[in-house]
Structures are given as structure tokens and as C-alpha cells.
DSSP file (Angstrom, degrees, kcal/mol; ACC not computed):
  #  RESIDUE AA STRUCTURE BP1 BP2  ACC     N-H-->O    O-->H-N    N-H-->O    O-->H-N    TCO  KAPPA ALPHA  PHI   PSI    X-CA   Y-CA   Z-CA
    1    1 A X              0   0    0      0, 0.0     5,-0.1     0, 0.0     0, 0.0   0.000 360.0 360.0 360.0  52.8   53.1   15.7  -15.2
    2    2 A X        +     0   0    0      1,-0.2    25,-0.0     3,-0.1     0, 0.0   0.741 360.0  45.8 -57.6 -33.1   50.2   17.7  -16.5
    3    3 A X  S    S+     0   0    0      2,-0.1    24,-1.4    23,-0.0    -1,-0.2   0.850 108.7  69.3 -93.1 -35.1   47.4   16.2  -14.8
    4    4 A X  B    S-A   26   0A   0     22,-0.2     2,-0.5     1,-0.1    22,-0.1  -0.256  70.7-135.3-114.3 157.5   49.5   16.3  -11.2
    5    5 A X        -     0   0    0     20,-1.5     2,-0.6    -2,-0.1    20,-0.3  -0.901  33.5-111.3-104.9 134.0   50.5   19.2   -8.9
    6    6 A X        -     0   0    0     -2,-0.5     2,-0.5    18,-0.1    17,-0.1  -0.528  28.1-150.2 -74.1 137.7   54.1   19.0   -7.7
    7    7 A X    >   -     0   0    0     -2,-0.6     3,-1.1    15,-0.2     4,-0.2  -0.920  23.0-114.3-106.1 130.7   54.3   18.3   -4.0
    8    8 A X  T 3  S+     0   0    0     -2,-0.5    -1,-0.0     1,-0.3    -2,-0.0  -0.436 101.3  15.0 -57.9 124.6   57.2   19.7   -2.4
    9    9 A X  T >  S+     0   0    0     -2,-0.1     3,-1.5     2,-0.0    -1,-0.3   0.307  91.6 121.2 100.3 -14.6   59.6   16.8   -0.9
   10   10 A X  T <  S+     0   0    0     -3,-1.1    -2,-0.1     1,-0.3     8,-0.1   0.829  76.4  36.7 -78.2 -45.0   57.6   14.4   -3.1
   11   11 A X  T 3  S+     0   0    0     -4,-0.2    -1,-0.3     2,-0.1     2,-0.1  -0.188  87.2 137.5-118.5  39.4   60.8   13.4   -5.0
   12   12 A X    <   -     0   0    0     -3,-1.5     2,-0.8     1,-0.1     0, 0.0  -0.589  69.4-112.8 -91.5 165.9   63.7   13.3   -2.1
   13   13 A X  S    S+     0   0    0     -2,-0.1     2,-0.1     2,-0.0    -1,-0.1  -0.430  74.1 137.9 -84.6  63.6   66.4   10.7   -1.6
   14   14 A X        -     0   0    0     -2,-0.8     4,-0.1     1,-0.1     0, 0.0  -0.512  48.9-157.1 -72.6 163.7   64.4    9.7    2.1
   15   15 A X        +     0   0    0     -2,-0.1    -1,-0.1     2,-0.1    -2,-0.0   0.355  60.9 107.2-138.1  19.2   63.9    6.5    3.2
   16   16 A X  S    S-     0   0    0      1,-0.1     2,-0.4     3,-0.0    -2,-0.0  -0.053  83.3-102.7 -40.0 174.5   60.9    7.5    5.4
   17   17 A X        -     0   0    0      1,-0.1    -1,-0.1    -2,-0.0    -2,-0.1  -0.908  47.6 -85.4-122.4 151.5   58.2    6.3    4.0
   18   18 A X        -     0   0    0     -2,-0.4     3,-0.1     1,-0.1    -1,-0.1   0.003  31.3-121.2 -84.9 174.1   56.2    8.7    2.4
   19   19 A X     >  -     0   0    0      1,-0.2     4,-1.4     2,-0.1    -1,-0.1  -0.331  27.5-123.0 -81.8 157.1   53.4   11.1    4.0
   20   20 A X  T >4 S+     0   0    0      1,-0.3     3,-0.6     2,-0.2    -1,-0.2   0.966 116.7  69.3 -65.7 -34.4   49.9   10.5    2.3
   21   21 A X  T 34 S+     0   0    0      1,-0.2    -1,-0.3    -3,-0.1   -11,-0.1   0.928  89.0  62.9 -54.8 -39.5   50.5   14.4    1.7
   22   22 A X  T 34 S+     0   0    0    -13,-0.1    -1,-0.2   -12,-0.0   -15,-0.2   0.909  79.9 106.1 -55.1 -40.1   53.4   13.6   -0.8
   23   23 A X  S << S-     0   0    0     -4,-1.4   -13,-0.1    -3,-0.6    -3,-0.0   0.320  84.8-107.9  12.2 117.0   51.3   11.9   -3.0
   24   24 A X        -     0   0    0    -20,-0.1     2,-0.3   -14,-0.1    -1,-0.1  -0.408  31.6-139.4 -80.7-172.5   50.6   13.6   -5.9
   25   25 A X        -     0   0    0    -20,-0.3   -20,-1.5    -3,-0.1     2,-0.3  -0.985  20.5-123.7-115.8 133.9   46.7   15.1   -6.1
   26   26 A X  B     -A    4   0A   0     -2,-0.3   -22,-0.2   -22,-0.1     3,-0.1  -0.629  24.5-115.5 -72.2 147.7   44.9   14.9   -9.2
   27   27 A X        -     0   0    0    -24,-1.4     2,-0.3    -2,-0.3    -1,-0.0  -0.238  22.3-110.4 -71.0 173.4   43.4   17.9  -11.0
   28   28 A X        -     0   0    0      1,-0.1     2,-0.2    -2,-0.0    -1,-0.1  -0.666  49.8-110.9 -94.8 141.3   40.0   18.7  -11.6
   29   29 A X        -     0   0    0     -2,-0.3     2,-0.4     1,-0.1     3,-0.1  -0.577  35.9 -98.0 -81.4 144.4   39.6   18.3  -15.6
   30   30 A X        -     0   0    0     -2,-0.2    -1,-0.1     1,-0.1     3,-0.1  -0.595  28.6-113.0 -79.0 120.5   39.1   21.0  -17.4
   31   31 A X        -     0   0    0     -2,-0.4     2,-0.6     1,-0.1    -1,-0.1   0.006  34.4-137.2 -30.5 150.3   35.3   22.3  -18.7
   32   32 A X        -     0   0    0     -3,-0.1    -1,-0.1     0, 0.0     3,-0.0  -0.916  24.4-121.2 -96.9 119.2   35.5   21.9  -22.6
   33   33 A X        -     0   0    0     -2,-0.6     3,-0.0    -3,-0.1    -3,-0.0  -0.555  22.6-114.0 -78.5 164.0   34.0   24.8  -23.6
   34   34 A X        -     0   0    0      2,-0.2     4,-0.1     1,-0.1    -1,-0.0  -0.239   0.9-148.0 -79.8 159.6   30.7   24.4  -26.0
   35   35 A X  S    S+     0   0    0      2,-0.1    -1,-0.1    -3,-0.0    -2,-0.0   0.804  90.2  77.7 -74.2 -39.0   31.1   25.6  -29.5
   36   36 A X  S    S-     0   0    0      1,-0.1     2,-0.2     2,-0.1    -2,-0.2  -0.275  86.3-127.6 -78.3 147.8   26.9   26.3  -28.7
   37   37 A X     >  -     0   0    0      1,-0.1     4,-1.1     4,-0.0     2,-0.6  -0.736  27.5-106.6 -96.8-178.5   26.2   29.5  -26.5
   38   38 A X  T  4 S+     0   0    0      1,-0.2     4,-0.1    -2,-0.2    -1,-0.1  -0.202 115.4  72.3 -90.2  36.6   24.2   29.0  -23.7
   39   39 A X  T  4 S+     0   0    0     -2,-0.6     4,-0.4     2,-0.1    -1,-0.2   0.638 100.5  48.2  36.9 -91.0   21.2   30.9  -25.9
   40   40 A X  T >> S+     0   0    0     -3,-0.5     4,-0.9     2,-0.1     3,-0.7   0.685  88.4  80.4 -53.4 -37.5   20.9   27.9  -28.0
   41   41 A X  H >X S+     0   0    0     -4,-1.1     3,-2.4     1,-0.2     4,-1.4   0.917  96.4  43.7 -37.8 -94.6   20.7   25.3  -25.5
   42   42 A X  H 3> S+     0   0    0      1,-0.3     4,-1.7     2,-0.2    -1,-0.2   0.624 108.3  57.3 -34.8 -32.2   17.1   25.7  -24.7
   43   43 A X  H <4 S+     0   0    0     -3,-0.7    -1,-0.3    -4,-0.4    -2,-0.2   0.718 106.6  50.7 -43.1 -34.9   16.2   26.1  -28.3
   44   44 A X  H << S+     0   0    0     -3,-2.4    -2,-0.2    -4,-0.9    -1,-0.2   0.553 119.9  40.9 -96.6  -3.6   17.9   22.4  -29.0
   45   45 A X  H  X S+     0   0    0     -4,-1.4     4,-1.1    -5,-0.2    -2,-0.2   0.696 111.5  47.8 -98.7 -11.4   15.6   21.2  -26.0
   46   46 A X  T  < S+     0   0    0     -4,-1.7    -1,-0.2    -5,-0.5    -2,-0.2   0.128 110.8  55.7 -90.0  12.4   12.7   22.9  -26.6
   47   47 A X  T  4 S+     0   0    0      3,-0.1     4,-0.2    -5,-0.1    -1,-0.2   0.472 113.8  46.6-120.9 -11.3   13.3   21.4  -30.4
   48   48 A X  T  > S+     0   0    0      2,-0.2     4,-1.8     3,-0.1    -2,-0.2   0.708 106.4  50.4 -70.5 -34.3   13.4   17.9  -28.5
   49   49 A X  H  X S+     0   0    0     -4,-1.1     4,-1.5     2,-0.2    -1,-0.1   0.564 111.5  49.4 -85.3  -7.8   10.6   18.1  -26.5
   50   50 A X  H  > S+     0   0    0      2,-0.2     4,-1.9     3,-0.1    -1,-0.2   0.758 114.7  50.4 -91.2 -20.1    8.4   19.3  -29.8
   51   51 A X  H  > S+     0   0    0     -4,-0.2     4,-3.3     2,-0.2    -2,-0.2   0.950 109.6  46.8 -82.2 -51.6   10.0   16.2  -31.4
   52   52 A X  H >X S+     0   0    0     -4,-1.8     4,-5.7     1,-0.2     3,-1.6   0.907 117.5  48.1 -40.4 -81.4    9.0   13.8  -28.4
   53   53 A X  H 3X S+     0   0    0     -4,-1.5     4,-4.6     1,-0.2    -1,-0.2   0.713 105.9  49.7   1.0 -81.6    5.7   15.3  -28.6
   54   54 A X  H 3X S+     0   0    0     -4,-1.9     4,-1.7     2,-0.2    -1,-0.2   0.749 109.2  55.2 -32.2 -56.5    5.0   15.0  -32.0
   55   55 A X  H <X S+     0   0    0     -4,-3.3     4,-0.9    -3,-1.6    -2,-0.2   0.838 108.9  48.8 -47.7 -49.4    6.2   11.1  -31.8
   56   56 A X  H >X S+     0   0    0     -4,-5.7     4,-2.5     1,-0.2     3,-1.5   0.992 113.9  48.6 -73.2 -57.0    3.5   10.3  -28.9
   57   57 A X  H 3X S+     0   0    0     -4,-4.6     4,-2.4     1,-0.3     5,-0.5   0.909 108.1  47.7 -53.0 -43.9    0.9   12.1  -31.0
   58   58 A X  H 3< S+     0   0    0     -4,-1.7     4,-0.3     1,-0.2    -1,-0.3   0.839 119.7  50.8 -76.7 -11.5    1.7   10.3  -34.1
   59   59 A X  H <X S+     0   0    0     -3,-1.5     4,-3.0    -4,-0.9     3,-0.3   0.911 109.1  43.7 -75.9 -61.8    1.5    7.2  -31.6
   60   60 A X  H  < S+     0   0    0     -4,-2.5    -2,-0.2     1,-0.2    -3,-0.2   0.617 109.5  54.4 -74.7   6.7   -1.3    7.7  -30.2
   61   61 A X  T >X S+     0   0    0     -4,-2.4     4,-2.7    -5,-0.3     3,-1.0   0.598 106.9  54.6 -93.5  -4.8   -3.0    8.5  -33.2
   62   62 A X  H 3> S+     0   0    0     -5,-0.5     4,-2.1    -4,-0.3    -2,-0.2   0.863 114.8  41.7-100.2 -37.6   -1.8    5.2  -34.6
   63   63 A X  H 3< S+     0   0    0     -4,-3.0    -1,-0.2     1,-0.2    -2,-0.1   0.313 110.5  49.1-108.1  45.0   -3.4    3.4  -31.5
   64   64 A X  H <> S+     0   0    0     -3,-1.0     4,-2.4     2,-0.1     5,-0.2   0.355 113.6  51.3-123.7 -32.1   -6.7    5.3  -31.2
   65   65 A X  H >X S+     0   0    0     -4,-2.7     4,-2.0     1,-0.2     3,-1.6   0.991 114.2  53.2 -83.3 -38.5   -7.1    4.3  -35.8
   66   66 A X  H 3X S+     0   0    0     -4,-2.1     4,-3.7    -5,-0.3    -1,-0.2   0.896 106.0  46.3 -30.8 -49.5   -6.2    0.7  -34.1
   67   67 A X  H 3> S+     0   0    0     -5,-0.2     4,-1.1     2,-0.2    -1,-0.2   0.729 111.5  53.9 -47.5 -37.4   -9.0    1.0  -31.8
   68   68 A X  H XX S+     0   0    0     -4,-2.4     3,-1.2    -3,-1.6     4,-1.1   0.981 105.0  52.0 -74.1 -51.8  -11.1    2.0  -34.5
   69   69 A X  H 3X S+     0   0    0     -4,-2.0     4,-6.0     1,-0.3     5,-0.2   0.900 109.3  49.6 -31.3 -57.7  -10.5   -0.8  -36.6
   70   70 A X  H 3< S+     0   0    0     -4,-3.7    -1,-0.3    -5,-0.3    -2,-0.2   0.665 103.7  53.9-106.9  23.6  -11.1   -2.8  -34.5
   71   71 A X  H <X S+     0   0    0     -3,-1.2     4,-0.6    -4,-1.1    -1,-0.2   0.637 111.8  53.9 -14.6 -58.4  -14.3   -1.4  -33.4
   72   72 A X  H >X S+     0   0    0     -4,-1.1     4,-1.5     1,-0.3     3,-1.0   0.921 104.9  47.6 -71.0 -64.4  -15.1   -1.6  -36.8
   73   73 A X  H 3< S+     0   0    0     -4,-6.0    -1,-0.3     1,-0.2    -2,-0.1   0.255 107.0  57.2 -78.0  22.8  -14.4   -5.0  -37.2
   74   74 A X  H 34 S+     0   0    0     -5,-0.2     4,-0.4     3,-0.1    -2,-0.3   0.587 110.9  50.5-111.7 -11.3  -16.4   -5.9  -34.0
   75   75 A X  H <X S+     0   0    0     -3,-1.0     4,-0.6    -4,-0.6    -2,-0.2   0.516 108.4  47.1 -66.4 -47.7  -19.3   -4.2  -35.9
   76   76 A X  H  X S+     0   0    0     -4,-1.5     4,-4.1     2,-0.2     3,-0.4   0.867 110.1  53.6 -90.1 -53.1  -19.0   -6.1  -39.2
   77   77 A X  H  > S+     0   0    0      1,-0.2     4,-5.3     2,-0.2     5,-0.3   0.949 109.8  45.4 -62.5 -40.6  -18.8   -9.3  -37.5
   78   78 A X  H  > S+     0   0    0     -4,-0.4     4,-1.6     2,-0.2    -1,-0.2   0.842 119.0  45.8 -46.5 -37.1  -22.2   -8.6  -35.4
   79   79 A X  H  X S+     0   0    0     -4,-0.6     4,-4.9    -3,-0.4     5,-0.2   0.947 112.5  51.8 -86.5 -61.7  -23.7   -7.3  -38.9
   80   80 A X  H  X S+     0   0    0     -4,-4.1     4,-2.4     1,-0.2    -2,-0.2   0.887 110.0  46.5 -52.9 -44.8  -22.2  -10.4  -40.5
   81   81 A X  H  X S+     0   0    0     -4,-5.3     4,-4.0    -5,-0.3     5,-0.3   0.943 117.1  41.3 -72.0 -35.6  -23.8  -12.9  -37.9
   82   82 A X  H  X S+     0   0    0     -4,-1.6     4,-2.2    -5,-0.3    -2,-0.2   0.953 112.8  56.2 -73.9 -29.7  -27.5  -11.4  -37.9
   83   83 A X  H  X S+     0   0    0     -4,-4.9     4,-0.9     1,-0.2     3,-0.3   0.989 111.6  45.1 -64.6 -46.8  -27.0  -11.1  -41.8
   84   84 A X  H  < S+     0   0    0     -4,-2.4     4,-0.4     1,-0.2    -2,-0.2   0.700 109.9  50.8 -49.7 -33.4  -26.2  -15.0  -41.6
   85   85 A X  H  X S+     0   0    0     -4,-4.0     4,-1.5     1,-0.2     3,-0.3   0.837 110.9  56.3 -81.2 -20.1  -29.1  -16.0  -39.3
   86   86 A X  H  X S+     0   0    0     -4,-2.2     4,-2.8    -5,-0.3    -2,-0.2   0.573 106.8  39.9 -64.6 -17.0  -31.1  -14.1  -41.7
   87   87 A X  H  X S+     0   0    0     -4,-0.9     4,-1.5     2,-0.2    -1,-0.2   0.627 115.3  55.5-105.6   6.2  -30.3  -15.9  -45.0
   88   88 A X  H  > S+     0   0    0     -4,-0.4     4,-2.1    -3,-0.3    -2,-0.2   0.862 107.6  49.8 -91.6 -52.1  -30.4  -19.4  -43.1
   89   89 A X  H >X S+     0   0    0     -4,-1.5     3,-1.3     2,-0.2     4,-0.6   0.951 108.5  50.7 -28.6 -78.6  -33.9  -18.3  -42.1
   90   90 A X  H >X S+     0   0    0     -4,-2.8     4,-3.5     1,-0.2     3,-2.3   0.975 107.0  60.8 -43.0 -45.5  -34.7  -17.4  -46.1
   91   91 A X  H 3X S+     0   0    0     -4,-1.5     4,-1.6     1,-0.3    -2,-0.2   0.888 109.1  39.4 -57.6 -29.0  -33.3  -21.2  -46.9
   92   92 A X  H << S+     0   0    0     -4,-2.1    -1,-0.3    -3,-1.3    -2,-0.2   0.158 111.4  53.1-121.0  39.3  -35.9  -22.7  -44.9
   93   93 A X  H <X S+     0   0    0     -3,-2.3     4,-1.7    -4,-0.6    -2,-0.2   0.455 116.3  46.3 -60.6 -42.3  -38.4  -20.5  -45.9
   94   94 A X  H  X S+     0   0    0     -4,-3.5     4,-1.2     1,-0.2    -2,-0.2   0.783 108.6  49.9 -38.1 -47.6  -37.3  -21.6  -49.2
   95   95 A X  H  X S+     0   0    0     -4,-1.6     4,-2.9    -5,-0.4     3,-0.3   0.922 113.1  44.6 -81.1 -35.6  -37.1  -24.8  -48.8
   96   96 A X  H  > S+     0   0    0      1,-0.3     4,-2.8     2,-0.2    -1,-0.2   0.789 110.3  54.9 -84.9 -12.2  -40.8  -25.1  -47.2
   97   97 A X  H  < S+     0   0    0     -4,-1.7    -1,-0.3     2,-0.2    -2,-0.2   0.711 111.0  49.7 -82.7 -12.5  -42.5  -22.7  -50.0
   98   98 A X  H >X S+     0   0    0     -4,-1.2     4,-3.1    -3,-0.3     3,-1.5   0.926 109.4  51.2 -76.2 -47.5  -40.9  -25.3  -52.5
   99   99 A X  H 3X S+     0   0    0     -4,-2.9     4,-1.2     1,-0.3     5,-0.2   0.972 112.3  45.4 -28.3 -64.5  -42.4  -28.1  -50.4
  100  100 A X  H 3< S+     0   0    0     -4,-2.8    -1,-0.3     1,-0.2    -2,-0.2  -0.070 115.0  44.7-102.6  53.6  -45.5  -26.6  -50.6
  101  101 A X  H <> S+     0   0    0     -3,-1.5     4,-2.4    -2,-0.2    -1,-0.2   0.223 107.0  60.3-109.8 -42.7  -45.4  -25.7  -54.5
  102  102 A X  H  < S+     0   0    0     -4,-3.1    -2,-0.2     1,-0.3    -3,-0.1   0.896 109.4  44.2 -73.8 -21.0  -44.2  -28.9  -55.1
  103  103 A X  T  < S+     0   0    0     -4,-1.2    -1,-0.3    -5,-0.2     3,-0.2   0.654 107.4  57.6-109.6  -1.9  -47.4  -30.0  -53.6
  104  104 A X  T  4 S+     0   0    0     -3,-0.2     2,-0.3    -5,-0.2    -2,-0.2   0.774 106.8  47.5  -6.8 -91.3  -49.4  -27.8  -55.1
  105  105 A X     <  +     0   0    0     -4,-2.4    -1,-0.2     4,-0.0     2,-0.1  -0.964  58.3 145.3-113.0 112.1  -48.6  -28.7  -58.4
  106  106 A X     >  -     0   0    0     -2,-0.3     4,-0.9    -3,-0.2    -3,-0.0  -0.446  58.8-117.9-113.1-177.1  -48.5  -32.2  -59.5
  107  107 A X  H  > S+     0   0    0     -2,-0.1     4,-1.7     2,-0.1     5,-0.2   0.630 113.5  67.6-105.1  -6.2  -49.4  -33.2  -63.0
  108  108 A X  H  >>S+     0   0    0      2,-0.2     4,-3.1     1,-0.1     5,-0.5   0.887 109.9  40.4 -64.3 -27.4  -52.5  -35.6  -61.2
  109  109 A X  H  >5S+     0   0    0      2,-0.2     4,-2.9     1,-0.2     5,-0.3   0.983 110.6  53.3 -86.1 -37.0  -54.1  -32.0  -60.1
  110  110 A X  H  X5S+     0   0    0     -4,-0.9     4,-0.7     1,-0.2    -1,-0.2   0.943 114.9  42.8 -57.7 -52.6  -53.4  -30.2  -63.3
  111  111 A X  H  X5S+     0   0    0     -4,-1.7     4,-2.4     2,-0.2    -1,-0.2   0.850 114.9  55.2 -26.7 -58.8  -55.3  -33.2  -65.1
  112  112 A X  H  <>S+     0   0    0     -4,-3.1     5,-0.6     1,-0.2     4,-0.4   0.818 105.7  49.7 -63.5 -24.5  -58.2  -33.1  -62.3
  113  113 A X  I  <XS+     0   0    0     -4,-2.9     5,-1.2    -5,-0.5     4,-0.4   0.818 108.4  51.0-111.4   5.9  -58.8  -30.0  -62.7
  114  114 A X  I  <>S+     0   0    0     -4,-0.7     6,-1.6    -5,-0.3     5,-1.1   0.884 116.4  43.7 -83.8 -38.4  -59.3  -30.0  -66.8
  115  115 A X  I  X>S+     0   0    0     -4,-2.4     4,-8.8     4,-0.2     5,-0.9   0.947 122.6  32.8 -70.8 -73.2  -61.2  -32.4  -66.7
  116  116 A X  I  45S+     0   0    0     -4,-0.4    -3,-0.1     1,-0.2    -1,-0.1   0.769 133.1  23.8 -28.7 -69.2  -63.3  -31.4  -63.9
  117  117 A X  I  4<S+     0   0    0     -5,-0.6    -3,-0.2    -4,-0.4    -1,-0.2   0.884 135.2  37.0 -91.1 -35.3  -63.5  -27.5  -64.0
  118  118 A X  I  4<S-     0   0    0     -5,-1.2    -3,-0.2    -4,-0.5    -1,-0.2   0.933  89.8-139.1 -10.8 -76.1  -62.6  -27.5  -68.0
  119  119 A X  I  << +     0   0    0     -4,-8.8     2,-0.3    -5,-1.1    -4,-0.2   0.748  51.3 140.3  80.2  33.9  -64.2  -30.2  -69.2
  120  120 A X      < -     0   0    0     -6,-1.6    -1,-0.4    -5,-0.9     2,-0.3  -0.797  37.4-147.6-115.9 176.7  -61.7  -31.3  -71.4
  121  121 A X        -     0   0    0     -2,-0.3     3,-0.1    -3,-0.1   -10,-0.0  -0.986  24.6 -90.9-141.6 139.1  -60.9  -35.1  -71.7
  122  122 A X        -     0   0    0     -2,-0.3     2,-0.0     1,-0.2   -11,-0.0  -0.036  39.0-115.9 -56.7 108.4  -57.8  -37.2  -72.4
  123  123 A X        -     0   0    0      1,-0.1    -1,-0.2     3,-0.0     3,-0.1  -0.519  30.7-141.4 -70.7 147.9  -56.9  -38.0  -76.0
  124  124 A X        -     0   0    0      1,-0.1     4,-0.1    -3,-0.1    -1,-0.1   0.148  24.2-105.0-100.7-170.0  -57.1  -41.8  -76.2
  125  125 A X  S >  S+     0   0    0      2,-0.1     3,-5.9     0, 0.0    -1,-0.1   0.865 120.5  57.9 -73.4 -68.2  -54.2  -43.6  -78.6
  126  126 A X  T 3  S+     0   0    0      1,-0.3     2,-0.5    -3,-0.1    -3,-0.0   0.796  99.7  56.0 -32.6 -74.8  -56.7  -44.2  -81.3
  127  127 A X  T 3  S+     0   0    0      1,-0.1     2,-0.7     2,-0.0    -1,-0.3   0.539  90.3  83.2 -62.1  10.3  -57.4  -40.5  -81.5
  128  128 A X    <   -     0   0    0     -3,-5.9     2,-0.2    -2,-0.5    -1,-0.1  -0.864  59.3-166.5-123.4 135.3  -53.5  -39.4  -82.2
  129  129 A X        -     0   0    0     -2,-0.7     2,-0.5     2,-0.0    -2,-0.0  -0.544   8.6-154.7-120.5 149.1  -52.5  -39.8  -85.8
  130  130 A X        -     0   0    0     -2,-0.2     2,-0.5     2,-0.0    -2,-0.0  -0.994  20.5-164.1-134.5 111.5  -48.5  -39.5  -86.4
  131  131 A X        -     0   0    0     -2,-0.5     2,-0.5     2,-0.0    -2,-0.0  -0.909   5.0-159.1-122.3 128.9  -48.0  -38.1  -90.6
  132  132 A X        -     0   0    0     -2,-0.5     2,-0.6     1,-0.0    -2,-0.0  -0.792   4.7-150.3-103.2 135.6  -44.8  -38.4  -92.1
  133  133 A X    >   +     0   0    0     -2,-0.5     3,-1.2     1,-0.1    -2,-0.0  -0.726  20.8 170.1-104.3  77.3  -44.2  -36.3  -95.0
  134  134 A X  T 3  S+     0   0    0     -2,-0.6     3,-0.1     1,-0.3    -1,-0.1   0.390  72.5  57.9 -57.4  -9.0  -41.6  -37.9  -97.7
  135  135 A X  T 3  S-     0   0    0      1,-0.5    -1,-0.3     3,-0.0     2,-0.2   0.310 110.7-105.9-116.3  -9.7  -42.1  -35.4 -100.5
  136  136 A X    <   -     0   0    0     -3,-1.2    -1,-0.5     2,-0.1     2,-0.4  -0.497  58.5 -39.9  88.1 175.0  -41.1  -32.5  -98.8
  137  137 A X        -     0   0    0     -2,-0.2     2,-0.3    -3,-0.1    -3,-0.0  -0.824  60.6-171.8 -92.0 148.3  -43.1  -30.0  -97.7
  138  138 A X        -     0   0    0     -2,-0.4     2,-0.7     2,-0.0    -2,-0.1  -0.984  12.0-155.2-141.5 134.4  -45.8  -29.2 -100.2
  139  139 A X        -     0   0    0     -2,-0.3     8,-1.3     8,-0.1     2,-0.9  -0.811  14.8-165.5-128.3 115.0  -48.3  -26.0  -99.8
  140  140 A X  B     -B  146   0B   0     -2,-0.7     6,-0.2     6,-0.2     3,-0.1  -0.733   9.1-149.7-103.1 112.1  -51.5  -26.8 -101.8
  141  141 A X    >   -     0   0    0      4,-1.5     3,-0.8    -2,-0.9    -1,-0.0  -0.252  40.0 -58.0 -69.3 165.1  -54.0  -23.6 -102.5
  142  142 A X  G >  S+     0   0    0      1,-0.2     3,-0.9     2,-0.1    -1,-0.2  -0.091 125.8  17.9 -61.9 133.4  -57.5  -23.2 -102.9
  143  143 A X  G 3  S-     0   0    0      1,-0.2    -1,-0.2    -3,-0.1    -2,-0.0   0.735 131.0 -68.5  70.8  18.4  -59.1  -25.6 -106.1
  144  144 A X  G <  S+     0   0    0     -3,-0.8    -1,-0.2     1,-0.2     2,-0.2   0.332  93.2 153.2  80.7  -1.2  -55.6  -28.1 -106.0
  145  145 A X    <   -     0   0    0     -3,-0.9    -4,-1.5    -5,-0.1     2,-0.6  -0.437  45.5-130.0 -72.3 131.6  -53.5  -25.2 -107.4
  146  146 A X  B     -B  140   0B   0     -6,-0.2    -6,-0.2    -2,-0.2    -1,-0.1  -0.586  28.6-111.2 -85.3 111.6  -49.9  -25.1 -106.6
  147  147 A X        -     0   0    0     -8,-1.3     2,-0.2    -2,-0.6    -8,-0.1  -0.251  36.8-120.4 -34.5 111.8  -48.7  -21.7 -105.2
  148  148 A X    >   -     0   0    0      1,-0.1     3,-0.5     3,-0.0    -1,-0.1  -0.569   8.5-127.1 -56.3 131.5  -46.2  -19.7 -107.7
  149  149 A X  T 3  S+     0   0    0      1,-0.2    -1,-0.1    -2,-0.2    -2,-0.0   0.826 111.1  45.0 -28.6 -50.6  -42.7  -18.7 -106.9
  150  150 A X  T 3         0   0    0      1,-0.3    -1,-0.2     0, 0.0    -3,-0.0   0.886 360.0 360.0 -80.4 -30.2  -43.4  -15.3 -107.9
  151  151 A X    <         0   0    0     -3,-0.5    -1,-0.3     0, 0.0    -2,-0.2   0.413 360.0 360.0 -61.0 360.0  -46.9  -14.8 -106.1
């Protein structure tokens, strides 16, 4: 009966019934004393609150370089569309300076215009002579003399 106080009468042979005062009463439990003294306590909450701290910054720095990112990548994509309307723009620039090269130069104008502004004229069949060489190649000097090895 540690916990309990004895109440006088509590344990007679009556056969009243008993008063709420016999009863026992519990005690109030006893403080445990700290190992810590009461010095340190604020040091291990002031070392909590630097920790808390510490945590939200390294939180909020983690969702302000989120922010940035994607900044960054709202940036890139913008860059990336005007760069894209720009190279569809060079392809049909391309495609219409090719047009108008291709019409340009044909091989009917290159022809019109030797003749015309040249003056040159179209070799006929008759005038292209085809020689086939069976002998080798042969290299014939001045007066029918055959070139020497050593010269």
C-alpha cells in the first residue's frame, strides 16, 4: 500500500456500509527528478529552435532553387519557340531562293546565253571524233623521234 494513505476505520469488522471518506485516496506521484539542471534546459531548446530554423531555411532555399528552375525553364521554352518560328521562317526562305535558283539556272539559259552573248555554237555529231589508242600510250617528239628513258 505505497500508493494509498491509510484511512482510519477503513479496515473494521462493520457491516455499515462504508463512508466515501474510508476509501482510500490516491497520492500525487512523485516528480522524477531530471538528471539535467534547470541551466541546461534552455540551452537544449534554444539548440532546437536553431535546428528548426535551420530546417525551414534549408527548405525554403530548396523551394525558392525550385522556383528558379522553373523560371528558367519557362525562359528556355519561350527562347526555344521564337528560335523555332525562326528556323521554319529560314526553310521557306530556303525553299523559295532554291525555287528561284532553280529557275535561274536551267541548262536552256546557260546555252542561250553562249550562243547569244558568247558567240559560241553547238558541236554538231560530225564534228566529235572518239580515238581509241591500242598501243598504249605513245609520246612522239619533234622530227618522229621517240623520247629516251633517260632524257
Amino acid at each position: 500500500m505505497d500508493d494509498f494513505d491509510y484511512i482510519p476505520g477503513m479496515f473494521t469488522n462493520s457491516s455499515a456500509a462504508p463512508k466515501i471518506d474510508d476509501y482510500p485516496v490516491r497520492k500525487p506521484a512523485k516528480k522524477q527528478e531530471n538528471a539535467e539542471s534547470p541551466a541546461r534546459r534552455p540551452a537544449l531548446t534554444l539548440k532546437k529552435v536553431i535546428a528548426i530554423i535551420c530546417a525551414m531555411a534549408a527548405v525554403l532555399a530548396m523551394f525558392s532553387f525550385v522556383i528558379y528552375l522553373n523560371s528558367r525553364i519557362v525562359e528556355n521554352d519561350a527562347e526555344i519557340s521564337a528560335l523555332s518560328s525562326r528556323i521554319s521562317q529560314a526553310n521557306a526562305e530556303n525553299v523559295r531562293l532554291t525555287a528561284q535558283l532553280g529557275s535561274i539556272i536551267s541548262a536552256d539559259k546557260i546555252q542561250s546565253y553562249a550562243v547569244t552573248v558568247l558567240g559560241m555554237q553547238q558541236a554538231e555529231r560530225y564534228q566529235i571524233h572518239y580515238f581509241e589508242d591500242r598501243d598504249g600510250d605513245k609520246v612522239v617528239v619533234a622530227a618522229g623521234k621517240l623520247p629516251n628513258a633517260d632524257t
